[in-house]
N, C-alpha and C positions, 0 to 999 in steps of 0.2 A: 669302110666305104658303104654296107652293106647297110647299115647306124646311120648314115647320113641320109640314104637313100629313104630309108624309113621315117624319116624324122620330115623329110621333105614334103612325104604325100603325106603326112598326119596333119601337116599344119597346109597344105594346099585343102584337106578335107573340112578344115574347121574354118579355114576363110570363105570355100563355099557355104555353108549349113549359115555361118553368121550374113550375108547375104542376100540368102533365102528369105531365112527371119527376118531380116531388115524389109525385103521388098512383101513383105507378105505382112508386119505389122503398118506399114505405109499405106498398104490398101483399105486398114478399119477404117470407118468413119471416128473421126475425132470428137469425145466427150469429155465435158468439163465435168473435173475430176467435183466437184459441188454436187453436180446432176447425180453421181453415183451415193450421195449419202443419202439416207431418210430422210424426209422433207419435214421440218418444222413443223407441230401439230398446230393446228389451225387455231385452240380458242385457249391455247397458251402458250405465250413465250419464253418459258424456263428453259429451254436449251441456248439460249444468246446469253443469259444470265441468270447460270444456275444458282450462285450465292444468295440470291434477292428471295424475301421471304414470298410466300405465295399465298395471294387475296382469290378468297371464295366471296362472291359477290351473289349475297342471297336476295331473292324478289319473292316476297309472299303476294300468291298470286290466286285472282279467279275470274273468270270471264273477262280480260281486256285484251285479246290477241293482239288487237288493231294498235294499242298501245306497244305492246313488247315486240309487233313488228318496227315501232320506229327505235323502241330502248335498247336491240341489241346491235344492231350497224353501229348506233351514237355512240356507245359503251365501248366497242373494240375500236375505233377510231380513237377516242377519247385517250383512252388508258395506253396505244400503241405508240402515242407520241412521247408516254410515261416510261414506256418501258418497262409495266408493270407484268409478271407471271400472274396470270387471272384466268377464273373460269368463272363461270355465269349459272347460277342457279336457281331454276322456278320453282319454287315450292307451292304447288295446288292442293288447293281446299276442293275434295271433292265429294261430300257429305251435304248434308240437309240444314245442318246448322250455322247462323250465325258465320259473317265471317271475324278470322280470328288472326289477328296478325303477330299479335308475339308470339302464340305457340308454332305458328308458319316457320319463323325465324329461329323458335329451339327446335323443332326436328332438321330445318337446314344448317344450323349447328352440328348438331350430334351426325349426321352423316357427313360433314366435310372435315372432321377435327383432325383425324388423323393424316390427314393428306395437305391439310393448308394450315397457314400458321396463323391468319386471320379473314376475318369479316368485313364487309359492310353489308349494314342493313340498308336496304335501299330500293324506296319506292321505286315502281314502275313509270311513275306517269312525270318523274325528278329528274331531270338529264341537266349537268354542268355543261356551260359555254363557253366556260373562262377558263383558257388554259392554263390559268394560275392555280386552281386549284386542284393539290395532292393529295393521292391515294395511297402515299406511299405507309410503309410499314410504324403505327402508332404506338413505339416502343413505350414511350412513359406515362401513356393512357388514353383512356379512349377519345376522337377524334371527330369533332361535329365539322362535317363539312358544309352543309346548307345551314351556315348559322339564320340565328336571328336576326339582322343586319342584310342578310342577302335570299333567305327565303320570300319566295313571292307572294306567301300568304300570313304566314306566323310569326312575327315579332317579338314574344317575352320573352326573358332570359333564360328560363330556364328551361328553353325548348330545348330537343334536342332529335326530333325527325325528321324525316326525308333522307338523311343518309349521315348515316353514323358507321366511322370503322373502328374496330374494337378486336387487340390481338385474345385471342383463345385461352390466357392463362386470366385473364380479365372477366373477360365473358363467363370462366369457369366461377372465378371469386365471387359473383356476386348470383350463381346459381341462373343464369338468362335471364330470362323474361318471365313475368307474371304469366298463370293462363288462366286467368279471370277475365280477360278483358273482350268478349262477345260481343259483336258490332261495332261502331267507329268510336276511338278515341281515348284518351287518358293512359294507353298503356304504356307512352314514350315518359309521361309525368311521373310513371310510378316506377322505370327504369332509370328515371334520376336520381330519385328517392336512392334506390340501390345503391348507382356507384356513388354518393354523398355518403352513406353509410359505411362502404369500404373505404373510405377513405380515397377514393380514387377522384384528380380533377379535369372536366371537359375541358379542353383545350379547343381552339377555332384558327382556321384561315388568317394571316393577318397579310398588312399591306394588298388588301385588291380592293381595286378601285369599284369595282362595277356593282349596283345594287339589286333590289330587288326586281326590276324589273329585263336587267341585262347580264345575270348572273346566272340563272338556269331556265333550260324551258321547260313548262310547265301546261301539258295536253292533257290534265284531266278537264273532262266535259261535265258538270257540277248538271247541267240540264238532261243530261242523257243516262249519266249515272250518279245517281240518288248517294248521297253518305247514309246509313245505316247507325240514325241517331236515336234511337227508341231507346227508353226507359224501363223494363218492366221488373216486376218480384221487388227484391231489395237491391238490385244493382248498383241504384245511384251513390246507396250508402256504403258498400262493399267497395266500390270501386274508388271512391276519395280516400282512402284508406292504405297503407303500407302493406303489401299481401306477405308475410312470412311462410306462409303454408306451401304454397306451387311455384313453380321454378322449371327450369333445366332438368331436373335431375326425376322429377315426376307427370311433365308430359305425355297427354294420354293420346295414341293416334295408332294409325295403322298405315302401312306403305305398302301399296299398292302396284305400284310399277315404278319404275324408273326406264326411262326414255332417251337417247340420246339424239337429238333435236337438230337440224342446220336452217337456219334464216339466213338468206342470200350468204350459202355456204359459209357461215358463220358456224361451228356447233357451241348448243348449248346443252345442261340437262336439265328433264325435267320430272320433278318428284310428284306422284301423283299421294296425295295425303287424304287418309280420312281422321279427322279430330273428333275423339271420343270424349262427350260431355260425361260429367259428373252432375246428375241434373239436384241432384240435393243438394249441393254445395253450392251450382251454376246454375241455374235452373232457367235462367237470361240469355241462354243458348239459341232458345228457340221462342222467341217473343210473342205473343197471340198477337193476331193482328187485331190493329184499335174498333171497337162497333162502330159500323155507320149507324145513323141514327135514322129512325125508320121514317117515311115520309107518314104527314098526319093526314086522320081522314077530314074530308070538308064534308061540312052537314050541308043536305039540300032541304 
């Protein structure tokens, strides 16, 4: 009797206590069990789809803020419809020389390799409209996305600027980019050169309809910022020429800071770069400016 009596109030005690706890978790405010995880990092999607390789999206960059405040809203819009894992990276020239855009593009290389599986190189002032065009990962080689056919300015075949993506075992094989190429131009021609050499073929976009005029927008201001087309030393001849000498792998610079950036809470980084010339090699680094020619005198 004495057994039963006992047993009566243990479980009278445990249906109070359960109860209690009943009315006293009733009372939390109710949170969705989402809210208690880590939130989604903001200028990557890798945690929705971890398998998917991850694109560093380099921008050799100097003085166009006004630009890369519209490139980086457009870029995460763009790419979120993709579903791509990407981050965004400014690579700034912050030195006296020459701007330099393929050595831009190998030191934001060499700092994003071990963390991303690939690249695009990819002007600033380049934004695709057409949601048909993929970013996706350029297993069997590198991947002209502003072909010639849809670039708003350049047409020959064997262009391959404004945005090119190229996975990192590629980009290694053919050593990067030249860093010969001081002031605007020819360094996308002699990174043809490259992967034709290794054997590697540009593949392009196919099936879109939209051309050169409704394919990407395109905010560089040609009147407000000058291209940086001078000629001086023996440049002209150095530069029409296959570089075997500079690369990847001999890039001269110095890093400065590294920034972590938000544009309408967007973040980006930003690499602050100084490129060290080799002025006997390059010595077109730092151009004389052309003589005015002196006014003459008038005889009286």
């Amino acid at each position: 009797m004495g057994y039963k009596l006992s047993s009566s109030r243990c479980l009278g005690v445990c249906l109070g206590l359960t109860f209690i706890m009943g009315c006293y978790l009733a009372s939390l405010p109710i949170q969705n069990e989402r809210a208690a995880l880590p939130k989604p990092i903001k200028h990557i999607i890798s945690s929705f789809s971890p398998a998917k390789k991850r694109l560093a999206i380099i921008v050799p960059f100097r003085d166009r803020f006004d630009e890369l405040l519209e490139f980086v809203p457009h870029m995460y819009n763009f790419l979120n419809k993709q579903r791509i894992p990407f981050h965004i990276f400014v690579v700034q020239q912050k030195d006296n020389n020459r701007f330099n855009r393929a050595s831009l593009i190998n030191v934001g290389f060499l700092h994003t390799r071990n963390d991303y599986d690939y690249i695009a190189m990819h002007d600033v002032d380049l934004m695709p409209i057409n949601d048909n065009l993929s970013y996706k990962y350029p297993a069997s080689g590198p991947y002209h996305i502003s072909s010639p056919q849809t670039h708003p300015k350049y047409h020959y075949d064997t262009f391959i600027g404004g945005i090119l993506l190229i996975n990192k075992e590629h980009y290694e094989l053919v050593d990067g980019m030249s860093n010969n190429y001081w002031g605007w131009g020819l360094e996308d021609d002699e990174f043809y050169v490259r992967l034709k050499d290794a054997g590697l073929k540009v593949t392009r976009p196919t099936n879109i309809t939209t051309g050169p005029d409704n394919t990407f927008k395109h905010i560089h201001d040609k009147t407000y910022r000058r291209r940086d087309m001078r000629k001086c030393y023996n440049q002209r001849e150095v530069t029409r020429r296959r570089d075997r000498v500079t690369g990847l792998h001999n890039v001269l610079y110095k890093l400065w800071s590294t920034h972590n950036v938000t544009i309408d809470q967007l973040a980006i980084t930003v690499l602050n770069v100084e490129l060290l010339c080799n002025k006997t090699a390059t010595p077109w680094c730092q151009c004389p400016e052309p003589m005015k020619p002196k006014p003459s005198l008038k005889q009286t």
